[in-house]
C-alpha positions as a Markdown table, in Angstrom:
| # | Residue | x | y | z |
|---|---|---|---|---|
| 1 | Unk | 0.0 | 0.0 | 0.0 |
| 2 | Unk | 2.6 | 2.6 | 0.8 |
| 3 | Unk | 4.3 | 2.2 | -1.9 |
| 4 | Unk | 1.5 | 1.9 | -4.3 |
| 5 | Unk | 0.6 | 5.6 | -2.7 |
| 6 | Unk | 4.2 | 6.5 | -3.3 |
| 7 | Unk | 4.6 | 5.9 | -7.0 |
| 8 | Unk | 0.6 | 8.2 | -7.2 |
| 9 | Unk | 2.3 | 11.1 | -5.5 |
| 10 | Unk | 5.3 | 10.7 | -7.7 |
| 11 | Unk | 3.2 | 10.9 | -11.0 |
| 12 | Unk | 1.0 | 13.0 | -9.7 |
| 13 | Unk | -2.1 | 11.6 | -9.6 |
| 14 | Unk | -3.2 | 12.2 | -5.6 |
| 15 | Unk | -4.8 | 15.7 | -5.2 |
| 16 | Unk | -4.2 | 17.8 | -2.3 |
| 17 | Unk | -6.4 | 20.9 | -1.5 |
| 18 | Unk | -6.0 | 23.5 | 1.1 |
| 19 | Unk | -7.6 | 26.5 | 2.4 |
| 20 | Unk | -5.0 | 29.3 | 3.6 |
| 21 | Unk | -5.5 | 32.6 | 5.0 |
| 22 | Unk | -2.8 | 34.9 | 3.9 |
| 23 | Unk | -1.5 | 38.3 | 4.0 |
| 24 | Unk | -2.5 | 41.0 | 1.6 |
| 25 | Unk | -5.3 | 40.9 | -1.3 |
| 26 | Unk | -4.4 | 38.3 | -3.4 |
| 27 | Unk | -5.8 | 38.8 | -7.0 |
| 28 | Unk | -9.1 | 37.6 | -7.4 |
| 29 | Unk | -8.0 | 35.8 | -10.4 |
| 30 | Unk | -7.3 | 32.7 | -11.0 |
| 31 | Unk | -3.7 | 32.0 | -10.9 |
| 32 | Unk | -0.6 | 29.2 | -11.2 |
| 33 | Unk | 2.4 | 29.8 | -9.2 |
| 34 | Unk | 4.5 | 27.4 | -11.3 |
| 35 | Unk | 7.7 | 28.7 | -9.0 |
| 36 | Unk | 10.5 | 25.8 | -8.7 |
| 37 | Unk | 11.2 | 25.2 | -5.1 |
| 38 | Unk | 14.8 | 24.1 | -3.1 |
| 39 | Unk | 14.4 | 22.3 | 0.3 |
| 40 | Unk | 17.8 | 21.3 | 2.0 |
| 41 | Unk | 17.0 | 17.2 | 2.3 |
| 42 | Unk | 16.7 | 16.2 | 6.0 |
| 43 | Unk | 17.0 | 20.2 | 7.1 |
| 44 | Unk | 13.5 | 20.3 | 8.8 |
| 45 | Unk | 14.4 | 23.4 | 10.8 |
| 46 | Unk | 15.2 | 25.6 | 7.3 |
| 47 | Unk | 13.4 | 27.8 | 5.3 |
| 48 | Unk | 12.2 | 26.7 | 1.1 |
| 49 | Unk | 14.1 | 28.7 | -1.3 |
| 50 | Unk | 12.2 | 29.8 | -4.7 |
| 51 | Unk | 13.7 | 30.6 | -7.7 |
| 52 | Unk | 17.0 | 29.5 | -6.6 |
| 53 | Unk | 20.0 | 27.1 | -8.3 |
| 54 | Unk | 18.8 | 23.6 | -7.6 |
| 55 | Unk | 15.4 | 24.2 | -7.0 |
| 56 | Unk | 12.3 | 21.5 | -8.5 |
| 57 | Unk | 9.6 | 22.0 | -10.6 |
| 58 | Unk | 6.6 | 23.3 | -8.0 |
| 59 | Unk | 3.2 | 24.0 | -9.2 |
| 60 | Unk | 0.2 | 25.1 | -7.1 |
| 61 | Unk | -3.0 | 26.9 | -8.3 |
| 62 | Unk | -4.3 | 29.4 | -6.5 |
| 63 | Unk | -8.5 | 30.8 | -6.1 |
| 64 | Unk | -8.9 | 33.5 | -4.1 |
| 65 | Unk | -12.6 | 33.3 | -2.3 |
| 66 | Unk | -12.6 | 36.2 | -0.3 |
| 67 | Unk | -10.6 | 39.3 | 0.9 |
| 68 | Unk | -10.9 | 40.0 | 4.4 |
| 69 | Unk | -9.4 | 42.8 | 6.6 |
| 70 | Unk | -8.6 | 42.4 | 10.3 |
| 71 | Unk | -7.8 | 46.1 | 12.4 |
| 72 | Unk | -5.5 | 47.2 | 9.8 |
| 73 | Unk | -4.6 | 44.1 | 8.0 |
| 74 | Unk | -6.0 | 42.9 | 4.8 |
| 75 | Unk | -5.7 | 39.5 | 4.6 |
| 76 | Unk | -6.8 | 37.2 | 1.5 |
| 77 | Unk | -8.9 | 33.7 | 2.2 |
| 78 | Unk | -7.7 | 31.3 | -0.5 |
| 79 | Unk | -8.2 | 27.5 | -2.1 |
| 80 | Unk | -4.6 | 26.1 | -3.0 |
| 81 | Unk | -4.3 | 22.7 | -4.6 |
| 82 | Unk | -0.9 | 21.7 | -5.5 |
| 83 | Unk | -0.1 | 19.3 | -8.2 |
| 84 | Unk | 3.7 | 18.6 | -6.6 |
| 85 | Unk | 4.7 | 18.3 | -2.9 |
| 86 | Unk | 8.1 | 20.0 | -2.4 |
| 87 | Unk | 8.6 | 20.9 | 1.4 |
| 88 | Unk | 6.5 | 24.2 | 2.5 |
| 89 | Unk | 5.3 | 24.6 | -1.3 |
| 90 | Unk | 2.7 | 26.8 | -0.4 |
| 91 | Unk | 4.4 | 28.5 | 2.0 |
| 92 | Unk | 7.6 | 29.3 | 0.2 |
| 93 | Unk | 5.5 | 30.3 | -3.0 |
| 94 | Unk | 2.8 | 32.4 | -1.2 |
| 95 | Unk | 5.8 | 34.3 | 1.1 |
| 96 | Unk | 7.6 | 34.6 | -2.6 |
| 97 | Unk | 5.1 | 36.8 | -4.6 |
| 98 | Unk | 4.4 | 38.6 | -1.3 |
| 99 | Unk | 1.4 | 36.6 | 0.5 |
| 100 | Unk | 2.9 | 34.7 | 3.4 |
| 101 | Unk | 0.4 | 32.3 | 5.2 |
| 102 | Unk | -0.9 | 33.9 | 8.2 |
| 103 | Unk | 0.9 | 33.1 | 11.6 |
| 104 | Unk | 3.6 | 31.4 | 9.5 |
| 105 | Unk | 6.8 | 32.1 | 12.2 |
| 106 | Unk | 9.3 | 30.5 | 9.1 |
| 107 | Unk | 7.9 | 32.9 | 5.9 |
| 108 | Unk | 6.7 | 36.4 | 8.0 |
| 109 | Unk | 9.3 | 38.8 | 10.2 |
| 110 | Unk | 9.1 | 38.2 | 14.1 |
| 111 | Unk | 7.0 | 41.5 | 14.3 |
| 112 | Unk | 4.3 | 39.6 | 11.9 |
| 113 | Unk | 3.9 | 36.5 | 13.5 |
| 114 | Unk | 3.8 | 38.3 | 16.8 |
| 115 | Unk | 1.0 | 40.1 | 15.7 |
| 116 | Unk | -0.9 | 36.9 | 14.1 |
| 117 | Unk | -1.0 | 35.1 | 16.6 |
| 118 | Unk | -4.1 | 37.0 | 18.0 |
| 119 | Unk | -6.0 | 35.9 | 14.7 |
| 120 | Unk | -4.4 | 32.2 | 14.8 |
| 121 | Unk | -2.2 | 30.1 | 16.7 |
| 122 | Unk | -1.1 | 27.7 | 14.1 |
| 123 | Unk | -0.1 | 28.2 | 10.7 |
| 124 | Unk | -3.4 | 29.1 | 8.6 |
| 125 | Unk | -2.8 | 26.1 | 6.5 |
| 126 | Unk | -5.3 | 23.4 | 6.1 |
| 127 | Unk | -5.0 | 20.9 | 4.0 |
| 128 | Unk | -9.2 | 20.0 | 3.7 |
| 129 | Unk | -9.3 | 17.5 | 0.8 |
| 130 | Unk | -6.7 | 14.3 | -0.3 |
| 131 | Unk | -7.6 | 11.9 | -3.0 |
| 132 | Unk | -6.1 | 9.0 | -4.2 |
| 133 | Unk | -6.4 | 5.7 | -5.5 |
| 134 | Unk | -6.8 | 2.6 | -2.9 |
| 135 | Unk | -4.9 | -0.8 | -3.9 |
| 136 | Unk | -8.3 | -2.5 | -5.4 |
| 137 | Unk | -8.8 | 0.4 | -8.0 |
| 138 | Unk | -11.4 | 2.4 | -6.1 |
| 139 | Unk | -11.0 | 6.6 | -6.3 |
| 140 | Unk | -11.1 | 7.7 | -2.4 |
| 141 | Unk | -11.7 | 11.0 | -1.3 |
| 142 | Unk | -10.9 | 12.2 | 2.3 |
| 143 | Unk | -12.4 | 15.5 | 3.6 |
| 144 | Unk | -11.7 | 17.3 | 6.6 |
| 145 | Unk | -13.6 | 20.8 | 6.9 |
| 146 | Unk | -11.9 | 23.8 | 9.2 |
C-alpha cells in the first residue's frame, strides 16, 4: 500500500487541496504559481528557497474566495491545490510573490507573527481535501472541513 501511494504522488495523480489565509489581497483571479522550489533534504528546521539554483519544478493553483481585513490588515482567504509536494510549497510560493500564510513564524518577520497570533495560533494552512487511488482500483476522497 505505501508504496502503491508512493509511486501516485510521484506521478502525480493524488490531489491535495488546502484552504489558507494569507497576507495582503491576493488577486481575485485565477492563478498558477509554477515557482521551482529548493528544500535542503533532511534540514526540517530551514526555510524553502524559490527561484533558486537547484530548486524543482513546483506547481500550485491558486483561487482567491474572499478578501478579508482584520484592524489594519488585509488579509486574502484562498483554495490552494498543488499538483507537486516540495517541502512548505505553499508556504515558500505564497511568502515569494508577497502573500505569506498567516501566523507562519518561518515565511513572516518576528513582528508579523507576533501580531498573528491573535488571529491564529497555528499556521493558517489546512489541507481539507486528499484523493487517491486505494490498492483495489477504487477513487477515495478524504475530507476534513476547518
Amino acid at each position: 500500500a505505501y508504496h502503491n501511494l508512493d509511486f501516485q504522488l510521484m506521478e502525480g495523480s493524488i490531489d491535495r487541496e488546502y484552504q489558507v489565509l494569507c497576507h495582503g489581497f491576493w488577486s481575485r483571479v485565477a492563478c498558477c504559481l509554477d515557482l521551482p522550489v529548493f528544500a535542503l533534504k533532511g534540514a526540517v528546521t530551514r526555510r524553502s528557497q524559490v527561484a533558486t539554483p537547484g530548486a524543482r519544478p513546483a506547481r500550485s493553483d491558486v483561487k482567491v474566495l474572499s478578501h478579508l481585513s482584520f484592524g489594519s490588515r488585509a488579509l486574502s482567504f484562498a483554495h490552494i491545490s498543488i499538483q507537486t509536494g516540495r517541502r512548505h510549497q505553499i508556504r515558500a510560493q505564497a511568502a515569494h510573490v508577497g502573500h505569506p500564510v498567516v501566523s507562519d513564524s518561518f515565511y513572516t518577520t518576528p513582528s508579523t507573527f507576533a501580531d498573528d497570533q491573535t488571529l491564529s495560533a497555528d499556521c493558517f494552512l489546512h489541507r481539507y481535501r486528499l484523493s487517491f487511488t486505494d490498492m483495489s482500483g477504487v477513487r477515495r476522497e478524504v475530507f476534513m472541513p476547518l
